[in-house]
C-alpha positions as CSV (number, residue, x, y, z in Angstrom):
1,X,1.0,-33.7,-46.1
2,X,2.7,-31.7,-43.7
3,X,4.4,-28.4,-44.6
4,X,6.6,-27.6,-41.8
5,X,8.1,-29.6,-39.2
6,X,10.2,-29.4,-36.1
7,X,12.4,-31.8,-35.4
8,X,13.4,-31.7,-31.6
9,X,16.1,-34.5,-30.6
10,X,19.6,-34.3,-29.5
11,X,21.2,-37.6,-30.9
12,X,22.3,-37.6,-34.0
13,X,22.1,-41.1,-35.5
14,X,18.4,-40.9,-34.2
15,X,18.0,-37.2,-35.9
16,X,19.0,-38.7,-39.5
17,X,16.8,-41.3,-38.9
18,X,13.7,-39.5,-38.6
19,X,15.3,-37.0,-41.6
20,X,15.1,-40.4,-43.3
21,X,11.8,-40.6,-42.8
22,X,10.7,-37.0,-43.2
23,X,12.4,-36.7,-46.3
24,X,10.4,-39.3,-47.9
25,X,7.2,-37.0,-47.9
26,X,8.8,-34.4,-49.5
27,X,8.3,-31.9,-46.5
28,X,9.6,-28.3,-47.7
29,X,10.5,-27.5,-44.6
30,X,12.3,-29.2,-41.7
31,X,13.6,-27.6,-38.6
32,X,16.4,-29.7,-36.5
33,X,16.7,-28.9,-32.9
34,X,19.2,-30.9,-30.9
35,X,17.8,-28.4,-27.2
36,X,14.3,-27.9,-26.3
37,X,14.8,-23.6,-25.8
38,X,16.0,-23.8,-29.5
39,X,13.3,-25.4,-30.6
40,X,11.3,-23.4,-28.9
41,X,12.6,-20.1,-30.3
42,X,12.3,-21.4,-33.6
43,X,8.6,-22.1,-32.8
44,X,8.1,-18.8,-31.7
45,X,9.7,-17.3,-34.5
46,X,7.5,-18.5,-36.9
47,X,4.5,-17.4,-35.3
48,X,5.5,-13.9,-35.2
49,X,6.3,-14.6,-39.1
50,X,2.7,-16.0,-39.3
51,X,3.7,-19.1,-40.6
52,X,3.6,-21.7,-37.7
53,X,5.1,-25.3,-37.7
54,X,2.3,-28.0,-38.7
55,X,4.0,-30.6,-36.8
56,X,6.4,-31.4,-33.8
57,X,8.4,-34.2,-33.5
58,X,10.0,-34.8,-30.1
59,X,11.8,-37.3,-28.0
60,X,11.1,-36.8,-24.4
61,X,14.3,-37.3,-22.4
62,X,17.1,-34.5,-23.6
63,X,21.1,-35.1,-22.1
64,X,22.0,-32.6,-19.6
65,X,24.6,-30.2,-21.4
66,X,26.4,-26.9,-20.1
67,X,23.8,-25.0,-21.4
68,X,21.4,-23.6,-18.8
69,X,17.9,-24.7,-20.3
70,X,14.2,-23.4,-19.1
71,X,12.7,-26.4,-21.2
72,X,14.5,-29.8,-20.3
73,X,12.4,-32.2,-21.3
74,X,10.0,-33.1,-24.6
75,X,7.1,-32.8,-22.2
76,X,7.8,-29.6,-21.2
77,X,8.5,-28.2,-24.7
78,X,5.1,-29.8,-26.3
79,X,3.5,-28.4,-23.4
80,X,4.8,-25.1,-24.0
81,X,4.4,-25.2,-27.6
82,X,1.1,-26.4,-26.9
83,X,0.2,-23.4,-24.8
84,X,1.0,-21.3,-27.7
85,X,-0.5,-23.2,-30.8
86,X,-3.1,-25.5,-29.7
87,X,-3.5,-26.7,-33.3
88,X,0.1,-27.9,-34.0
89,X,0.1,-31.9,-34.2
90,X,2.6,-33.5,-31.8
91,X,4.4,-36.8,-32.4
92,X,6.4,-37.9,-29.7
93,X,8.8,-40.5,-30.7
94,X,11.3,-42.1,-27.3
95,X,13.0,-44.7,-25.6
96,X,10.5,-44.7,-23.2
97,X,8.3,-47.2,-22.9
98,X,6.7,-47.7,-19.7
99,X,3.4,-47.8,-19.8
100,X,2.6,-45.3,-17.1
101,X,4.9,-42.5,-18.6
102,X,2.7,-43.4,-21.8
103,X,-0.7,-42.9,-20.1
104,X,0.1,-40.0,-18.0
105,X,1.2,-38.2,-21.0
106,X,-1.4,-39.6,-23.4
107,X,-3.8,-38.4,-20.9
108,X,-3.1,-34.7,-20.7
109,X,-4.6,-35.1,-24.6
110,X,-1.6,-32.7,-25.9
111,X,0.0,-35.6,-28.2
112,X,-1.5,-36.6,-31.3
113,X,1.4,-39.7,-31.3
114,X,3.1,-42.2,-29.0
115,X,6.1,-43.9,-31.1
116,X,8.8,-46.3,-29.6
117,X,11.9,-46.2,-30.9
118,X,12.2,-50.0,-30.8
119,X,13.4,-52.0,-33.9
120,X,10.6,-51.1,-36.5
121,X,10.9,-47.6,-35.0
122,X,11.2,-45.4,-37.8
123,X,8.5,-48.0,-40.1
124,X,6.3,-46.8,-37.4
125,X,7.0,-43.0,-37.5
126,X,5.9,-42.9,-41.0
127,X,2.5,-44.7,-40.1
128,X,2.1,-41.7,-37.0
129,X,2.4,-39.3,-39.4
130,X,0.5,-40.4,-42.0
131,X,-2.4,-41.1,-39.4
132,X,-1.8,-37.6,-37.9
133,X,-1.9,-36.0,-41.0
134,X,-5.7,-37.4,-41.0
135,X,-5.9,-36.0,-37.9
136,X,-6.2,-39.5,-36.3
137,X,-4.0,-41.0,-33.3
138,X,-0.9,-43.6,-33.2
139,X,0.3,-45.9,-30.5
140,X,3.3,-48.2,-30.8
141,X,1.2,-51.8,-31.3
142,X,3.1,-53.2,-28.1
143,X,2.6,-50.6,-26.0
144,X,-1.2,-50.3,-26.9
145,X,-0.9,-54.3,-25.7
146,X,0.4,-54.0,-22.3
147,X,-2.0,-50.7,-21.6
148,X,-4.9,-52.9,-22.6
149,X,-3.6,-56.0,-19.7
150,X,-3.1,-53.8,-17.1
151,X,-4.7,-52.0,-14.3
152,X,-2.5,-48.6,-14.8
153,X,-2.5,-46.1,-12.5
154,X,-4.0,-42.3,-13.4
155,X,-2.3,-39.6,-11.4
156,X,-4.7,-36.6,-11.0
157,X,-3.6,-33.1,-10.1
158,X,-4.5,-33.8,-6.4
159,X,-2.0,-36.8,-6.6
160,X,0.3,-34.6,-8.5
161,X,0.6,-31.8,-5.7
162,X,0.7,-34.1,-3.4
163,X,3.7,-36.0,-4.6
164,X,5.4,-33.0,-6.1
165,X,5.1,-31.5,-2.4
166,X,6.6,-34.5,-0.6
167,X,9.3,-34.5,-3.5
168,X,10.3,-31.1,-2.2
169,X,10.6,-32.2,1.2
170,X,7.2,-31.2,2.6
171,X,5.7,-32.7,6.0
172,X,2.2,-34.1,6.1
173,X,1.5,-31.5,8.8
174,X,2.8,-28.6,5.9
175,X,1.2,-30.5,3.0
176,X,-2.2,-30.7,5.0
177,X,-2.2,-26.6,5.5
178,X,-1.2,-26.1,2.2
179,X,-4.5,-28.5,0.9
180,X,-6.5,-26.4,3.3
181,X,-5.3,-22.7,2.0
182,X,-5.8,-24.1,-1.6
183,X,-9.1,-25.5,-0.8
184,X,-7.7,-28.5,-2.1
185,X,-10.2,-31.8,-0.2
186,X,-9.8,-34.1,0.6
187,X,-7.1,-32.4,3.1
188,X,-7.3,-34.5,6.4
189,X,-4.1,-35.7,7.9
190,X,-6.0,-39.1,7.8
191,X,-6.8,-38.2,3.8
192,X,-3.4,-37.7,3.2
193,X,-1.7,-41.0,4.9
194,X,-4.9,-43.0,3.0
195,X,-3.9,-41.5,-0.1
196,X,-0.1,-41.9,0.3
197,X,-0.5,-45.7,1.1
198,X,-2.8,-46.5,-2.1
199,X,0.1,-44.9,-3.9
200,X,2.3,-46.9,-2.4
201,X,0.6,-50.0,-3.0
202,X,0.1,-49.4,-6.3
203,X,3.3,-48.8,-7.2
204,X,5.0,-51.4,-5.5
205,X,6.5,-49.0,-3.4
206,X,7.6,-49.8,0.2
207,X,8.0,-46.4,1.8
208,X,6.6,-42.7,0.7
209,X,10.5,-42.5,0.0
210,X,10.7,-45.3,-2.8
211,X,7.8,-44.2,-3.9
212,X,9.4,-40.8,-5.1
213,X,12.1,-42.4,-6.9
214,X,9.9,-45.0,-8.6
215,X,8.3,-41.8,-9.5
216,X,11.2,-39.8,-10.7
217,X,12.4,-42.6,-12.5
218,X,9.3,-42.5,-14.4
219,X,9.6,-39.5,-15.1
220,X,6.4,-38.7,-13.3
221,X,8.0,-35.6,-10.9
């Protein structure tokens, strides 16, 4: 089993549940982290001890504190981790369970994991970690379900620039000559619109501007 693990979640009912859980595997070490930059650091630190963390742990969405944080987000610390370690395992346990957040993420092939914190939660951790530990993969059963009966959408990095962009306040006209001095194609005014209204159809969206906040409250942008 394991031999070090990072623990990165910032409510703690939900931390001493997955201690629960840890614990039972006898782990002899376990790192708690309730702010991605800590985690982080601690991360980093025990590289430059040579003795790396086998595992992360993470939720995804972090409260906003009076802290000024560079990392914000689970995604953005398993992507930096990531960056740094390629070999650590990554088990991402959240609230969220919409199944485009799930695929998007799942896609970038940086989590090992997906876990629900639904009401067999924790049971299910244990499974993840056990599979993990084989080097295998874990999806919450339910989620695995709904992926399976719909036609989800897979945001690419053209989509991504684009909507990141238009998030930012970017005109078609600026978005077009920043396609064009990225040699980004297509990059077409026409392109563009086509683009923006399959997005918009596909998310159920009625303008470009609902389509950002469907987006952002997807956590998506």
């Amino acid at each position: 089993m394991f031999k070090k693990i990072l623990i990165a979640e910032d409510i703690d009912s939900i931390q001493l549940g997955v201690s629960s859980i840890v614990n039972q595997f006898k782990i002899p070490t376990i790192t708690h982290a309730q702010y991605c930059d800590d985690a982080f650091l601690y991360f980093k630190n025990s590289l430059a001890a040579n003795e790396p963390y086998d595992l992360l742990i993470t939720d995804l969405s972090f409260k906003e504190s009076h802290r000024k944080e560079r990392l914000t987000s689970g995604a953005d610390l398993l992507k930096a981790l990531k960056a740094e370690y390629p070999s650590i395992k990554v088990i991402v346990y959240t609230m969220e369970d919409h199944p485009q957040r799930f695929v998007n993420l799942w896609n970038t092939r940086l989590i090992d994991a997906y876990v629900c914190k639904d009401r067999h939660g924790l049971e299910n951790l244990r499974e993840a970690m056990e599979l993990v530990f084989k080097n295998e993969t874990y999806i919450t059963q339910s989620l695995a379900d709904t992926v399976k009966q719909k036609n989800l959408v897979e945001l690419d990095n053209y989509d991504m620039e684009l909507l990141n962009l238009l998030a930012k306040g970017a005109t078609q006209d600026e978005i077009q000559f920043h396609f064009k001095s990225k040699n980004m194609k297509p990059n077409s005014r026409s392109s563009i619109e086509k683009r923006l209204r399959e997005l918009r159809n596909e998310f159920g969206a009625k303008t470009t501007i609902h389509l950002i906040r469907i987006l952002a409250d997807l956590h998506l942008l």
